[in-house]
N, C-alpha and C positions, 0 to 999 in steps of 0.2 A: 533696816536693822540686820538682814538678814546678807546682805552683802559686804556689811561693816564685820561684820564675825567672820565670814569667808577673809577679808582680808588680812582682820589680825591674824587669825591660823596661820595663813601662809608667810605673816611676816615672824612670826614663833618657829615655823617650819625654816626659816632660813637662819635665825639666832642658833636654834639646835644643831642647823648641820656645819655652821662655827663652830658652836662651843663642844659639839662630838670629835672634830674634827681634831680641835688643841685639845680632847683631852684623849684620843688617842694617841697622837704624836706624843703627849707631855709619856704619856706611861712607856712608848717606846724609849724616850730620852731617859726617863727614871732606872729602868730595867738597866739601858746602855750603861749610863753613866752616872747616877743618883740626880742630886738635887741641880747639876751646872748644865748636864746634858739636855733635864726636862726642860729649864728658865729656855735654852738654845731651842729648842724642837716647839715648845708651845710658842714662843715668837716667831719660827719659821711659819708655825699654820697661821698665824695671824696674819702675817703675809701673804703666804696664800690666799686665805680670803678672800685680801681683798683685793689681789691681783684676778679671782674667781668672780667678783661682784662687779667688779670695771672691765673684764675683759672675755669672760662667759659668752657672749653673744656674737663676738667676735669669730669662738673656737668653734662653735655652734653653727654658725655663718658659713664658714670653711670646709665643716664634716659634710651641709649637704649642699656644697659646689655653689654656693648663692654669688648675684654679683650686685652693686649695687643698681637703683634703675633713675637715673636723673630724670627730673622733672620734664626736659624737654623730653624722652625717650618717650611718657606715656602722660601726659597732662591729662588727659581724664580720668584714668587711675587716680592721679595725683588728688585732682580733686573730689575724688568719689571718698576716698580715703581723709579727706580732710573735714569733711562734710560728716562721716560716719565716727570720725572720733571726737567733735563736737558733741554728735547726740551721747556720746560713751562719755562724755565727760575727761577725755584723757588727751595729752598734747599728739598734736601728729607726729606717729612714730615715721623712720626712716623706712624707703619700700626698696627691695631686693627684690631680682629674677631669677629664678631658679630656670638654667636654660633644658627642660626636657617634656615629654609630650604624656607624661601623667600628670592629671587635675592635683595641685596640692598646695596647702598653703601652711603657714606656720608662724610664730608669733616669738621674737626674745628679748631679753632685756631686762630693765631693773624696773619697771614697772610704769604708774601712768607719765611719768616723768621722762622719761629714758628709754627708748625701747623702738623694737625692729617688726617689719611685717614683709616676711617672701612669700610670693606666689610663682607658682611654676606658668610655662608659657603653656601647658598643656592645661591649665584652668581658665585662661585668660579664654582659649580659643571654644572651650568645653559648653564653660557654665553661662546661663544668659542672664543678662547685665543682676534683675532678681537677685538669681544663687550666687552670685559673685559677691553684690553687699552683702548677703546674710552671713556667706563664709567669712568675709574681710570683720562685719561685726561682731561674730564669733570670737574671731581671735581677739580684737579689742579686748572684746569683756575677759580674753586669759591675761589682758595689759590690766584693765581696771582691777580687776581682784588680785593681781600681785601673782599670782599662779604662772609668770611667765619668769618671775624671778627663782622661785624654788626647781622650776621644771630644764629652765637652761645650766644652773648648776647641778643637779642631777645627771642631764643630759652628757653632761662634756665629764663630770667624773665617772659613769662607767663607761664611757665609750673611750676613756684613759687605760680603764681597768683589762677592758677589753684588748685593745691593742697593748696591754703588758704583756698578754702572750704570745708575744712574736716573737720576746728575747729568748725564748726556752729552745728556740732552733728545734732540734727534733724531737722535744718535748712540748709543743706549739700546744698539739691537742691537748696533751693534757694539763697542761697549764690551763686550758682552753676550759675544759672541765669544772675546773674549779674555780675562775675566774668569772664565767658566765652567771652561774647561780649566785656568786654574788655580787656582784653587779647590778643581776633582777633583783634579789632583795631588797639590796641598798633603794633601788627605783619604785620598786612599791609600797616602800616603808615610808615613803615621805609622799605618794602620788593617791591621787584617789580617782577614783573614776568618776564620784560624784562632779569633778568639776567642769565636767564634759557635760553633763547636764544640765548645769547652773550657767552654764556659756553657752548653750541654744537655746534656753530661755530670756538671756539678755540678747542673744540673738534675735529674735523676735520683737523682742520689748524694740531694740534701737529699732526694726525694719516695721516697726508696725503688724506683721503680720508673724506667725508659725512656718507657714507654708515654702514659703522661700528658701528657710534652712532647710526646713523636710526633704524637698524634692535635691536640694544641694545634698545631703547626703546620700541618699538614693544615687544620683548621677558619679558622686566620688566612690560609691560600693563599687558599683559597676565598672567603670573604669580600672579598678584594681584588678581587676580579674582579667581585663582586657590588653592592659599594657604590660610588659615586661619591667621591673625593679630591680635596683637592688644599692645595697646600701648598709651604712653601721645598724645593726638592728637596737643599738640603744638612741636613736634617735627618735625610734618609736610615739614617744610619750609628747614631741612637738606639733606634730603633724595635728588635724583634722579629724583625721578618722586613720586606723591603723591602714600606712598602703603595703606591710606586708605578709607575704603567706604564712599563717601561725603554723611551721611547721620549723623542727630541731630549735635551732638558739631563737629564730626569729619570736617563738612561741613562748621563751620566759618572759619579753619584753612587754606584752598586750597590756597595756593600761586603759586603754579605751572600751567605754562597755557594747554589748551588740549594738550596729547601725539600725536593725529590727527596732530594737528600745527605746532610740531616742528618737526616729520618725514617730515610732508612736505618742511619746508621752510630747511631742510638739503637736502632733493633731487634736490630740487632747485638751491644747489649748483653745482650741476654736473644735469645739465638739458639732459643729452646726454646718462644717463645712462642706460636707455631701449633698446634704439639701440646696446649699448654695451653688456646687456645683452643676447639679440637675437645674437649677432653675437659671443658671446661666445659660 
């Protein structure tokens, strides 16, 4: 029951940022031009939309350099990913390589129907086989609860908002200023951090086990600190675990709650597992 309510949420969270969307336009068209300009402007977001809903993962895709990974490139992947959206209950989504040497992985698309999974070659080579499924079922469970649909058009709209301020030429920054904060807004008015936790719990649930995610995000902390990044910091909210320095713009972005919190409350899931470990 408690999965069925995460999904309609998120499918209300995507009606809202439609119907927010034409009714901002409609009032810019009202203000412009009365009643001919709104009918024009709320038809144009309607378009938008749904050019947002069919082509979001595409823009998403592009902002962090992804390319696709044909089946011949990594057949085990292939099937590991086939195998683990079986248990997720959700069709195999398409697999993308993100070519660089930080662990990460990320999940878009319109949901269990429709939808995308990149992993960088810097997870592929990191994490063992274990944290690999756990991460890849992670992301599933953001395809199963629909959380990949709200989060990719989030995504690609302020990392729009963002790059509007390059038009200001020598007013970049401060366009920058004003643009950034809303941006995050927009991004946290519709994101929750809960769903980071509700996605390593299905984590687990599809791996059988807690552990595998736990130690996978431990290896993805680490790594962060070790590798050089850099990147749209509204891309933030896709990823795994936040892979950048919460510091200036990068730090409006943090949707993700501490990696401390969510190793913990997985080991939580098997409270026995120290014992278990000493008696291995």
């Amino acid at each position: 029951m408690g999965g069925r309510l995460v999904v309609i949420r998120n499918v209300l969270k995507a009606w809202a940022l439609l119907l927010g969307a034409c009714a901002i336009l409609g009032l810019v068209g009202w203000a412009l031009g009365g009643y001919r300009l709104l009918s024009i402007f709320v038809f144009c977001g309607v378009l938008l939309a749904g050019a947002l809903y069919w082509y979001a993962d595409r823009v998403a895709l592009g902002l962090v350099r992804a390319r696709e990974l044909p089946v011949g490139g990594a057949p085990g992947l292939h099937s590991t990913v086939e195998r683990l959206a079986a248990r997720a209950g959700v069709a195999k989504p398409k697999l993308y390589l993100i070519d660089d040497g930080l662990p990460r992985a990320l999940a878009t698309g319109r949901g269990p129907r429709g939808s995308t999974l990149a992993v960088s070659a810097g997870l592929l080579s990191a994490a063992s086989p274990a944290e690999l499924e756990a991460v890849l079922a992670h992301e599933l469970a953001h395809v199963r609860n629909r959380d990949v649909v709200v989060q990719t058009s989030v995504v690609v709209l302020a990392a729009t908002l963002l790059e509007l301020s390059r038009v200001g030429g020598w007013f970049q920054r401060v366009l920058l200023w004003f643009l950034g904060p809303l941006a995050s807004a927009f991004v946290h008015l519709l994101l929750s951090p809960k769903r980071e936790f509700l996605a390593d719990r299905a984590s687990a649930a599809i791996c059988d086990s807690p552990h595998p995610m736990a130690d996978a995000l431990v290896r993805l902390d680490q790594a962060a600190e070790l590798v050089s990044f850099s990147g749209s910091p509204a891309t933030e909210p896709l990823y795994t675990i936040n892979p950048f320095l919460e510091v200036g713009l990068a730090a409006l972005f943090v949707t993700h709650p501490p990696v401390g919190e969510r190793v913990r409350r997985l080991r939580e899931l098997d409270p026995d597992w120290r014992e278990k470990l000493r008696a291995a």
